[in-house]
C-alpha positions in Angstrom: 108.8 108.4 98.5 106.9 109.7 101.6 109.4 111.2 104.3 112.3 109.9 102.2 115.1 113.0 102.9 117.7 111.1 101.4 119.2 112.0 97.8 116.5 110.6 95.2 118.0 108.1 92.2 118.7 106.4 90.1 121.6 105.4 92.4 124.3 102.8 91.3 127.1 100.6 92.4 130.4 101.6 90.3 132.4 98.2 89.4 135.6 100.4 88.6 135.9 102.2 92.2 133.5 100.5 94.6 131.6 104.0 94.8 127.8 103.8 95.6 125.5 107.0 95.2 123.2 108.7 92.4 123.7 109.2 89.1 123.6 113.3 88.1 121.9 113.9 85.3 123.5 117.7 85.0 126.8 116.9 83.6 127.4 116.8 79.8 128.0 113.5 79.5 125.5 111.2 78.2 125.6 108.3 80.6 125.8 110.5 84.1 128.1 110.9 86.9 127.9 108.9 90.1 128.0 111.1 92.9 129.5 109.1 95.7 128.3 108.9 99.2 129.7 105.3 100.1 132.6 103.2 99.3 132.5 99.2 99.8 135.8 98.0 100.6 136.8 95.0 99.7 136.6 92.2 102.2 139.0 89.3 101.2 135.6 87.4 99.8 135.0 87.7 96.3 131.5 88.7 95.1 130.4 90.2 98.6 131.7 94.1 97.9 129.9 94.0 94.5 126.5 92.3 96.2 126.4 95.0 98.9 127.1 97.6 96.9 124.0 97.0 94.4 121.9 96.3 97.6 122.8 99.8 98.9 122.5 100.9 95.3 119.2 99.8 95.3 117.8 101.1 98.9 116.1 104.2 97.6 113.7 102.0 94.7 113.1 99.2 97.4 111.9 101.9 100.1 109.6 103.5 97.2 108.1 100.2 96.6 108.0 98.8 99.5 106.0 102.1 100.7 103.9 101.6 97.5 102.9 98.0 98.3 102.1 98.8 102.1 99.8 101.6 100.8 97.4 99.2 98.8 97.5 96.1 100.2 98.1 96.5 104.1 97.3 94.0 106.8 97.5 92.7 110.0 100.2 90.2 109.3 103.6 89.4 110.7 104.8 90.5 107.4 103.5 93.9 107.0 104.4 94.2 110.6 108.1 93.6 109.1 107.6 95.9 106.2 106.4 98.9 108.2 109.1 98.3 110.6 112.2 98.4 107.7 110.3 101.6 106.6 110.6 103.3 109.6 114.1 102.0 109.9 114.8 103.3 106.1 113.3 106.6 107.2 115.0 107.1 110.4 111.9 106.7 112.7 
């Protein structure tokens, strides 16, 4: 991922503990760790915890191919104007 600084994945969203954050692949056990960087707390609304957390889970893949489908098939469109915007905003800029 171009400029990406962030902490690359596979990241997940843990059912048991609300954690969000990648999986390490350096511990000895066979399905990884998750090391957490976020916890979604639970609002009162069943569902909505569990749907942001695999949105947030899956950030780092959507930046990569967002990034990838700006790089092939740019134009000047409302919606690539969108896309390079949430980039940026992924990224910081």
């Amino acid at each position: 991922m171009e400029n990406f600084k962030g902490t690359r994945g596979p990241w997940v969203a843990s059912k048991s503990d609300r954690s969000i954050g990648p999986v390490s692949k350096d511990d000895d056990q066979s399905y990884g760790m998750i090391l957490p960087v976020a916890w979604v707390e639970f609002d009162g609304k069943p569902g909505h915890h569990q749907a942001n957390a695999n949105l947030i889970a899956a950030a780092p893949e959507l930046l990569e191919a967002l990034q990838a489908v700006v790089r092939v098939a740019d134009r000047a469109t409302d919606e690539f104007d969108m896309a390079h915007a949430a980039i940026s905003k992924a990224l910081g800029q």
